[in-house]
SEPAFI-321713 format. One record per residue (C-alpha): x, y, z. Coordinates in steps of 0.05 Angstrom, whole numbers, plus 32768, in hexadecimal, padded with zeros to 4 digits. Example, Ala and Ser with C-alpha at 12.3 -4.5 7.8 and 13.67 -1.06 7.14 Angstrom:
# residues 2
80F67FA6809C;81117FEB808F;
END
This chain:
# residues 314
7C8C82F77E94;7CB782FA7ED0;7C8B82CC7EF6;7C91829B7EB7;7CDB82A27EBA;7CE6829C7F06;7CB582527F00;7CE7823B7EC6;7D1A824B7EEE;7D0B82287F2C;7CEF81E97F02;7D3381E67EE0;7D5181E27F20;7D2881B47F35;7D3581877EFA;7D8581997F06;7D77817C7F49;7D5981357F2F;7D8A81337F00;7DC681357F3B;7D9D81007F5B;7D9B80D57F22;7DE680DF7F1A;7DF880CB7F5A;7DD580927F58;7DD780797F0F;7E0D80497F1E;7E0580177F57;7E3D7FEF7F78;7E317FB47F6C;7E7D7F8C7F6E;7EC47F977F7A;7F0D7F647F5E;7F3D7F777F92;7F827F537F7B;7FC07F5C7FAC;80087F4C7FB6;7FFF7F197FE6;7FC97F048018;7FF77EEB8044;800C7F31805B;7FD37F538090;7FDF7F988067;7FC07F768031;7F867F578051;7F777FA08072;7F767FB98037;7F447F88801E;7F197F91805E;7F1D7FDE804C;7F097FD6800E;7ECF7FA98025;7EB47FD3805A;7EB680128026;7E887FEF7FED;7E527FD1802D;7E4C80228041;7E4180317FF3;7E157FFE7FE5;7E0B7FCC801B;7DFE7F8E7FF2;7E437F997FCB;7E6E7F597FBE;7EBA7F5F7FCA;7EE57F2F7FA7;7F357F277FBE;7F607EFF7FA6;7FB47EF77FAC;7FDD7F067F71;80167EE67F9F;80487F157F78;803C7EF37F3F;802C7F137EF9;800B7ED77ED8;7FD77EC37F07;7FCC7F187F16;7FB67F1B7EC6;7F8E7EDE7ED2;7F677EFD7F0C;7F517F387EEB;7F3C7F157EA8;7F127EED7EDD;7EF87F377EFE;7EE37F4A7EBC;7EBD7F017EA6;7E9C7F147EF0;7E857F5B7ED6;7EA17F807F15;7E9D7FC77F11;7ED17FD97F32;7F277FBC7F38;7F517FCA7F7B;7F8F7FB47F5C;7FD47FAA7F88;7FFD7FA37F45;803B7F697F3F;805E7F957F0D;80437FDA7F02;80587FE27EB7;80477F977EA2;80007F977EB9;7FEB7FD17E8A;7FC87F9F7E5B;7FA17F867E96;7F827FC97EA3;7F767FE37E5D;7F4B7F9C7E50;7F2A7FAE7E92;7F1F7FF47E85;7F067FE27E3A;7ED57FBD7E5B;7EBC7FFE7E8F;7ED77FE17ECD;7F0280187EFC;7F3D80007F06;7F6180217F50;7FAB801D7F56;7FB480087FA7;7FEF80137FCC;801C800A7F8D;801180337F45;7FF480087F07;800080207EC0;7FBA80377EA8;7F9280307EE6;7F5D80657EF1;7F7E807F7F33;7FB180757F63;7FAF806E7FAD;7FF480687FD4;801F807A800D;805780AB7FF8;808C806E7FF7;80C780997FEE;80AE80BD802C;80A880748052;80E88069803C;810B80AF804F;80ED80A1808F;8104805A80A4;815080708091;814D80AF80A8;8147809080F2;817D805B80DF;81A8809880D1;819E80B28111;81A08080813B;81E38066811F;81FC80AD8128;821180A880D5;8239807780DF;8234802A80D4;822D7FED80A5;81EB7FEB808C;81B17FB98063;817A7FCD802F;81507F8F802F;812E7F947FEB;80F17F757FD8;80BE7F667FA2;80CE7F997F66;808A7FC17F6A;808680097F74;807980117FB4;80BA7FEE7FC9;80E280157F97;80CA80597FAB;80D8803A7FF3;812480267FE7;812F806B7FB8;811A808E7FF6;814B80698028;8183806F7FF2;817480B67FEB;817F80BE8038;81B280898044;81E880B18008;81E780F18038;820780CF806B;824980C68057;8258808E8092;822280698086;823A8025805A;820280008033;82167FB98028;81DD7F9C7FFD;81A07FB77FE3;81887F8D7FB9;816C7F4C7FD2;81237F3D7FD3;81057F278013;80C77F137FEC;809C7F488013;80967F0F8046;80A87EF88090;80CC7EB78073;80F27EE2803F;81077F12806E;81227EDA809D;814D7EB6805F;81687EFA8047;81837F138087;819B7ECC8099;81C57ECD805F;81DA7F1A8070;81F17F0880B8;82147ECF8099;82397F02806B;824B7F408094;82667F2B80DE;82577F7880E6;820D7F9780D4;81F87FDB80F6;81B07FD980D9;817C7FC680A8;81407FE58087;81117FB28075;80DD7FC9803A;80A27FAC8060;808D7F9780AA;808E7F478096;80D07F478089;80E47F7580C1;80C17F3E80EE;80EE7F0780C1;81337F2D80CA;81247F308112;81137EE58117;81527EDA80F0;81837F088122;816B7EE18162;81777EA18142;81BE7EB78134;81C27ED9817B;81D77F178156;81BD7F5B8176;81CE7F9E8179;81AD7FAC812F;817F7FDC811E;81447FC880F0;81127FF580D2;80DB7FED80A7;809C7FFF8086;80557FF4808B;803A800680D9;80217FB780DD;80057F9F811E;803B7F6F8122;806C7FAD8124;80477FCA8157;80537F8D818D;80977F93816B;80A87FD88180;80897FC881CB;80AF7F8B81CD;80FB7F7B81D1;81097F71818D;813D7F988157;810F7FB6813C;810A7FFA8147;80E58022811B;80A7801C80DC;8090805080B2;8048804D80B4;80058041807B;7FC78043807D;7FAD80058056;7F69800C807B;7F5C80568060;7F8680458022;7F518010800B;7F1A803F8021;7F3180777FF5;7F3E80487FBF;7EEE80327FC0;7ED980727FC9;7EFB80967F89;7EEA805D7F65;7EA580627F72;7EAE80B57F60;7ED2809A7F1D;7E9680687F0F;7E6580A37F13;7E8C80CB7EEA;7EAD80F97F1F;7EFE80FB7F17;7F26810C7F52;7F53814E7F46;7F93811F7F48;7FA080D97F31;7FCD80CB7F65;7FB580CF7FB1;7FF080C57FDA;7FF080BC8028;801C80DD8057;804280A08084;805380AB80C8;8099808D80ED;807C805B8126;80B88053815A;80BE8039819F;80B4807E81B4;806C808F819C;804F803F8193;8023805581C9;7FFD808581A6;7FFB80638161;7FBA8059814C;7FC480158119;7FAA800480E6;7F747FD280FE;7F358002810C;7F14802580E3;7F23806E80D5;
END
């Protein structure tokens, strides 16, 4: 009897075993829609090669699909009814607005495609995968604060209304109020998320205030534009900070430039996570939290050197 009992046993594990197997392998990879801000911006694109590189080690003969939303709502709800004619199994979506796209994602998710929130939350999305933006933000102002001694005239360069940004500029707010010297002038014009918007906006700021102390830029383009923009003017002695750790921040910081200081993502690993719970989600494995958030890093003149970027693989 205990013989019979001990062969059930181990046959049942056996079985227990094939069954796992068949689990983790019962859905294949087969296609990702990655839709983003902008294309025009190299976080974006390493977040599409991130992506990319994840599904090949998954399933090597996986087909990544990226296209750019270019901020716009319209043409973002038009690329995901086109993911789902396409059957992908999977959405890395970089939402325009993160409340308005919720129809988007229920259609998509009605029709069993994951849908991954990257870099900026979606209403409805399966998961989320983000830097702590208030965190960025805290950061980049935090040095301002500093290195103005808490005391000066100072710039929030705005940008595109999507969370990330908004968490970003709470965050500098939040760190700009306790410092009772510290004057903000504007905060609320968009520099598109771009180099050219950067360049108009702080054109039109040095126009305006014959005396600016510093600027925190939401993203590296526009740090890059606001530079630009203060050379052309001959204007110096400004302190611009941003976010985003982009290779064109890291010549920046190594280079005589105003800028001064980025608070660092990962887009790379950010896109890699991003594939990776969605491929858990697609074989039915949840993660513990909805929300994955990334710990940024303050990139300065002073530790450039042993930045790693965001260009290699991690």
């Amino acid at each position: 009897m205990f013989k019979k009992k001990a062969v059930f046993a181990a046959a049942a594990l056996t079985l227990g075993f094939a069954l796992q197997g068949a689990h983790a392998a019962d859905k294949q990879l087969k296609s990702i829609g990655v839709t983003v801000g902008s294309l025009g911006n190299p976080y974006f694109v390493t977040i599409v090669n991130g992506a990319e590189a994840k599904a090949k080690q998954i399933s090597p003969n996986a087909k990544v699909t990226a296209v750019s939303a270019d901020y716009d709502l319209n043409k973002q709800f038009t690329q995901i009814d086109n993911f789902i004619s396409a059957h992908v199994d999977m959405i890395l979506l970089n939402a325009v607005d993160p409340k308005a796209i919720l129809p988007a994602v229920q259609k998509a998710r009605a029709a069993g495609i994951v849908v991954v929130a990257v870099d900026v939350s979606a209403a409805g999305a399966d998961a989320t995968v983000q830097t702590d933006n208030v965190k960025a933000g805290e950061l980049s102002c935090d040095y301002i604060v500093k290195k103005l001694n808490g005391r000066g005239n100072v710039i929030i360069e705005n940008g595109p209304q999507v969370s990330a940004v908004i968490d970003r500029v709470n965050g500098c707010k939040s760190v700009l109020t306790k410092a009772p010297g510290i004057k903000v002038l504007s905060d609320d014009q968009d520099g598109k998320g771009s180099r050219d918007g950067g360049m108009n906006a702080m054109l039109g700021y040095l126009t305006r205030f014959p005396k600016l102390d510093a600027v925190f830029t939401i993203n590296d383009p526009q740090a890059i534009g606001s530079d630009l923009a203060a050379k052309q003017l001959h204007r110096g002695n400004i302190v611009i900070t941003s976010v985003d750790g982009a290779p064109d921040i890291e010549a920046a910081l190594k280079t005589d430039t105003l800028v001064q200081a980025s608070a660092s993502q990962d887009p790379w690993k950010m896109a890699q996570t991003a594939v990776d719970v969605g491929y858990g989600i697609m074989n039915g494995k949840k993660p513990a939290n909805a929300l994955i958030e990334m710990a940024p890093q303050l990139i300065t003149r002073d530790n450039v050197g042993s930045y790693k970027g965001w260009s290699s693989p991690h």
